[in-house]
Backbone as CSV, one residue per row, in Angstrom:
resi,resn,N_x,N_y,N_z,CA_x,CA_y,CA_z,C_x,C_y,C_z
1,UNK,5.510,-3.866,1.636,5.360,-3.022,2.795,6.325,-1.845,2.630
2,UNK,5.945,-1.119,2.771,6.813,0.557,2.910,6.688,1.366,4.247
3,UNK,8.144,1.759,4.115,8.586,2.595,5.604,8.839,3.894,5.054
4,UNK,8.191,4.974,5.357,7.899,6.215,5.492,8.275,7.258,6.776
5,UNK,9.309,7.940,6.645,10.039,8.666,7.307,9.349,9.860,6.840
6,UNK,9.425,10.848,7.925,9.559,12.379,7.941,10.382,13.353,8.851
7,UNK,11.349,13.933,8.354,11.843,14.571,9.218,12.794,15.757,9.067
8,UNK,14.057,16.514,9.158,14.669,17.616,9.116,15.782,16.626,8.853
9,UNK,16.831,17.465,8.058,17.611,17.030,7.170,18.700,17.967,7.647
10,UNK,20.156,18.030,8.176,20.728,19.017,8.261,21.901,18.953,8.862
11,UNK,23.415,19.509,9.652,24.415,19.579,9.914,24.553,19.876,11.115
12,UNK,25.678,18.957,11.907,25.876,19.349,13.133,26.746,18.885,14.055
13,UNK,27.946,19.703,13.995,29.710,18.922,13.927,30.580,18.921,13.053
14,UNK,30.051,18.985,11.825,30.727,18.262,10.314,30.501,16.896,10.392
15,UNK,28.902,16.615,10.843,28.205,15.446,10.660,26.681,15.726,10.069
16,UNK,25.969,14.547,8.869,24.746,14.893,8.386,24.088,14.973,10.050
17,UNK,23.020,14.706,10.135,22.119,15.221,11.019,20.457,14.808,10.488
18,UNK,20.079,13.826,11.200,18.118,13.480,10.694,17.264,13.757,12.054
19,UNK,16.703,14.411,12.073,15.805,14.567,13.396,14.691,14.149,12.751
20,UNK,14.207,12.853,12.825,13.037,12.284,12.840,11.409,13.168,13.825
21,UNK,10.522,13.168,12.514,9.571,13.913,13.248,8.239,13.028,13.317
22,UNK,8.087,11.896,12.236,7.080,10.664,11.893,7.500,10.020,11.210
23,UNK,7.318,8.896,11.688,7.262,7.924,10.429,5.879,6.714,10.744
24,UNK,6.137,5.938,9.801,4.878,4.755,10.146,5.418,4.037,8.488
25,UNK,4.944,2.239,9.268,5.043,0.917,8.893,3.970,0.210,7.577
26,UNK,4.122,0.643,6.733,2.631,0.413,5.932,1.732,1.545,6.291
27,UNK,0.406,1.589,6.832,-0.365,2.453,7.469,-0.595,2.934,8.702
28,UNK,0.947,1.788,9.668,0.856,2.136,10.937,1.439,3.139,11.324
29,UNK,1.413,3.791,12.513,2.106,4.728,12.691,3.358,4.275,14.113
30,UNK,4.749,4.520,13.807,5.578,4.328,14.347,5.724,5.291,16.040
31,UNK,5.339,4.902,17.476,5.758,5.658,18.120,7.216,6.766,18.109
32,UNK,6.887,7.686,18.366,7.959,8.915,18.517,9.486,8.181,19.254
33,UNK,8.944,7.811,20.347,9.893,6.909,21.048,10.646,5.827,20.355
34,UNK,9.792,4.821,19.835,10.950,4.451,19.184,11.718,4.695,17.851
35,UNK,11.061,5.943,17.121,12.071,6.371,16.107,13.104,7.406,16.864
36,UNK,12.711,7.885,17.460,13.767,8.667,18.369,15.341,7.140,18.433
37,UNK,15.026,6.198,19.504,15.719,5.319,19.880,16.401,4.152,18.410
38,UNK,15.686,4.441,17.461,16.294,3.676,16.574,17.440,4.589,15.315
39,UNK,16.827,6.060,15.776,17.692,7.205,15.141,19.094,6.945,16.065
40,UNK,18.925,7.377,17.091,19.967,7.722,17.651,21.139,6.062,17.592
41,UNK,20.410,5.047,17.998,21.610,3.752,17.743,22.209,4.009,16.508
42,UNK,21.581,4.457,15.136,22.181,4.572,13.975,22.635,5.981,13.698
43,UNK,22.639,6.665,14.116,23.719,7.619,14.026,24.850,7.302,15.126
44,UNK,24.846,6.887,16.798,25.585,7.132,16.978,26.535,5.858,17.087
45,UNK,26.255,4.893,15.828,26.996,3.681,15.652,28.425,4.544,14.955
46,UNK,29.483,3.710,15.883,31.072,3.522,14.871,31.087,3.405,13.585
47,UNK,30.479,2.939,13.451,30.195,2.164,12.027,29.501,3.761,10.969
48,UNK,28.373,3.868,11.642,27.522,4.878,10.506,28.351,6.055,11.028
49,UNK,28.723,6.425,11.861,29.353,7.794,12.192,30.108,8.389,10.850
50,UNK,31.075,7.317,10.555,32.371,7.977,9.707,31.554,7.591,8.034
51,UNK,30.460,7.556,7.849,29.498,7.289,6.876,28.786,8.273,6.716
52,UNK,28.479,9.259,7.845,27.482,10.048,8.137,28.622,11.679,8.170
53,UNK,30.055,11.248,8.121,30.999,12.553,8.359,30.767,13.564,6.528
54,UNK,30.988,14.785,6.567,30.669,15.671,5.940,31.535,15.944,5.188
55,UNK,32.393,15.870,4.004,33.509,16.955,3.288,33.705,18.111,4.097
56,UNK,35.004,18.656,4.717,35.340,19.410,5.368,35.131,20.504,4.285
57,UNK,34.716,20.626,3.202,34.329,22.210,2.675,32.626,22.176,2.770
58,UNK,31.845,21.803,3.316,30.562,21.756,3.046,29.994,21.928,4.775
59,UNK,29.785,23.258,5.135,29.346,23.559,6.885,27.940,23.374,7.282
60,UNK,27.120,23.120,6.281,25.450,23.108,6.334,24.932,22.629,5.088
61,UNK,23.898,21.780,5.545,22.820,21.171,4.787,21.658,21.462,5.357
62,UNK,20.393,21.512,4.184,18.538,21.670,4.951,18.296,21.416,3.314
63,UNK,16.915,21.327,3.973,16.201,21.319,2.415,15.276,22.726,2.452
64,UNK,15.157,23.186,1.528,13.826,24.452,0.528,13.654,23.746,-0.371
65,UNK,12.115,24.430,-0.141,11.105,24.277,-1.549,11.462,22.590,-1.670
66,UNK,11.840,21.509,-1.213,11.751,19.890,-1.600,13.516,19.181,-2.126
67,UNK,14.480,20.600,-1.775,15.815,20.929,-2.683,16.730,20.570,-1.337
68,UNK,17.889,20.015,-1.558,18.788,19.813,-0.731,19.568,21.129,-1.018
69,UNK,20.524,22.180,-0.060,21.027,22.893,0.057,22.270,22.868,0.673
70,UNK,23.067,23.117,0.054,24.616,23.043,1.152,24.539,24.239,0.921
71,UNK,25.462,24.639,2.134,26.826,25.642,2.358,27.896,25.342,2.631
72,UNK,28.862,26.076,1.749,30.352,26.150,1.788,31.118,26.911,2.654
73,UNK,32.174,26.283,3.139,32.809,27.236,4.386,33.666,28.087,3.239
């Protein structure tokens, strides 16, 4: 079985950042609602927070063209 995410990739705080836009379970498709609600417990866990913190020289991440992109402060 495979879990299939789609979503925006990016910075916000000097934290990564996933804004989930679809996903789905095999061929199902995952309500909005609860990837919303299962994003947010895992980002805003203690735990994943300081997992999810950024190198203080690196102010932005996104992807182009399929490419991860930083910027440097």
């Amino acid at each position: 079985m495979t879990l299939q995410l789609e979503g925006r990739l990016g910075a916000q705080n000097g934290y990564l950042n996933f804004e989930l836009m679809s996903g789905q379970i095999g061929s199902l498709p995952i309500p909005q609602s609860t990837l919303e609600s299962a994003v947010r417990r895992i980002m805003e866990s203690p735990e994943n927070r300081e997992k999810l913190k950024l190198p203080p020289q690196i102010a932005d991440l996104r992807i182009e063209n399929g490419e991860v992109v930083a910027s440097y402060r």
